[in-house]
Every structure is written in C-alpha cells, then in structure tokens.
PATOR-43344 format. One record per residue (C-alpha): x, y, z; residue in three letters. Coordinates in nm, 2 decimals, padded with zeros to 4 digits. Layout:
// residues N
{pt {X, Y, Z}, "Ala"}
...
This chain:
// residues 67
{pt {12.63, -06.36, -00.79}, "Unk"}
{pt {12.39, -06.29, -00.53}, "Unk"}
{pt {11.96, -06.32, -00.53}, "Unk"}
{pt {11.81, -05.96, -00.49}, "Unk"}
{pt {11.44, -05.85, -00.42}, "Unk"}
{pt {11.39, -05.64, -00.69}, "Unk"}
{pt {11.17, -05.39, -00.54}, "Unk"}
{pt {11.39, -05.34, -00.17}, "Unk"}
{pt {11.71, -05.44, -00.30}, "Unk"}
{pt {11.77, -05.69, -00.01}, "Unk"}
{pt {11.96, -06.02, -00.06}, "Unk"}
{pt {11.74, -06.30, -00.05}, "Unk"}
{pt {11.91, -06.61, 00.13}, "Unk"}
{pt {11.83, -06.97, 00.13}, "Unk"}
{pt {11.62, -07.02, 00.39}, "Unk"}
{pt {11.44, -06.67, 00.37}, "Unk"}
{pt {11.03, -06.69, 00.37}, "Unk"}
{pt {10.93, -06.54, 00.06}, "Unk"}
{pt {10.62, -06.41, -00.10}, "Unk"}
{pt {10.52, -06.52, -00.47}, "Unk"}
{pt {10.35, -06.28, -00.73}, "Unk"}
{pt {10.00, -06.46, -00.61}, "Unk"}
{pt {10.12, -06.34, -00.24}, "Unk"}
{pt {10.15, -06.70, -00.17}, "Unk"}
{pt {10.41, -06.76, 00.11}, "Unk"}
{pt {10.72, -06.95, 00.05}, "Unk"}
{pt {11.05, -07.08, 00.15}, "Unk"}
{pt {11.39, -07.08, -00.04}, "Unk"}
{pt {11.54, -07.36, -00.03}, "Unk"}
{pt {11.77, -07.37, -00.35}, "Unk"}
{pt {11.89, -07.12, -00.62}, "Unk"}
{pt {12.08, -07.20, -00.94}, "Unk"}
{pt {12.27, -06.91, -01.10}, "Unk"}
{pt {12.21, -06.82, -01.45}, "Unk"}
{pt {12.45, -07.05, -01.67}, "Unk"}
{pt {12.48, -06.81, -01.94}, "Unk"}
{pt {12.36, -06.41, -02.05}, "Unk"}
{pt {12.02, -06.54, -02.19}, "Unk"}
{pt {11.94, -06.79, -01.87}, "Unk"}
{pt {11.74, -06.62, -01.54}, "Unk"}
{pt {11.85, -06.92, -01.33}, "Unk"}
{pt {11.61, -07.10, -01.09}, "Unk"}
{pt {11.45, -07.06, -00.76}, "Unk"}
{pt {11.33, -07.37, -00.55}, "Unk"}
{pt {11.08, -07.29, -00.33}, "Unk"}
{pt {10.90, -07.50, -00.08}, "Unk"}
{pt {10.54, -07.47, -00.05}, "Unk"}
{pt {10.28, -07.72, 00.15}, "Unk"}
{pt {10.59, -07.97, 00.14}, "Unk"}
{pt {10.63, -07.99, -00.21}, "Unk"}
{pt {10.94, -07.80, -00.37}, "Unk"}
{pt {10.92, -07.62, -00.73}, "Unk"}
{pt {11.18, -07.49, -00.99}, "Unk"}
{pt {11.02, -07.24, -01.09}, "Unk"}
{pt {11.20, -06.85, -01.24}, "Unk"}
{pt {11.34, -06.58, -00.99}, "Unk"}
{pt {11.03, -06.32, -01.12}, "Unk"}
{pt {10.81, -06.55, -00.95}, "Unk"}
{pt {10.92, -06.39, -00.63}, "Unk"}
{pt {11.05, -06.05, -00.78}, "Unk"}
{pt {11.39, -06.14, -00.76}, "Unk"}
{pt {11.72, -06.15, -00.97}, "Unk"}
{pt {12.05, -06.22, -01.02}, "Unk"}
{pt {12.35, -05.92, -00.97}, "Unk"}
{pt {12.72, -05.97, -00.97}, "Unk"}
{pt {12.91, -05.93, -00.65}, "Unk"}
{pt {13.19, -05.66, -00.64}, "Unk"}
C-alpha cells in the first residue's frame, strides 16, 4: 500500500513536509498501514519536536493498494 494526498493524488513519503487540516506544517516521519478493512492506519507527524499518531485525514491523505 502506498500514502496518497487525496486531493493531487501524489504519494506522500516519509520525510515529505506536510500541511494539516489547521494548515499547520508538518513532517512525516512514520506511517502504519491499515491492519484490517475497518482500520485508516496512522500517520506520525513531527511538529515543534514533538511526534503525534494521529489519522491520515488529518493531512488529507489515505491508503491505496499498489498494482
């Protein structure tokens, strides 16, 4: 599976800066892929040097299966 930006369709990558829903800029440090069909997964994201699990939404991502 592979992180998407929702609205370009762009893989996002660890280390990519990122913008939250509050336009709040971030850095991916981590992801965590959905463990089942009802999961979203987690995105960590490091902010003013403290890291949060927090859902893929937050940054208008999600999860799509590679071909």
């Amino acid at each position: 599976m592979k992180l998407i930006n929702e609205r370009t369709g762009t893989e996002i990558k660890i280390g990519d800066v990122v913008k939250t829903f509050r336009g709040e800029a971030a850095t991916l440090v981590g992801m965590a892929e959905p463990r089942s069909e009802n999961s979203t997964g987690r995105v960590y994201l490091r902010r003013d040097g403290v890291t949060d699990a927090l859902y893929p939404s937050v940054i208008d991502a999600k999860w799509i299966k590679e071909d």
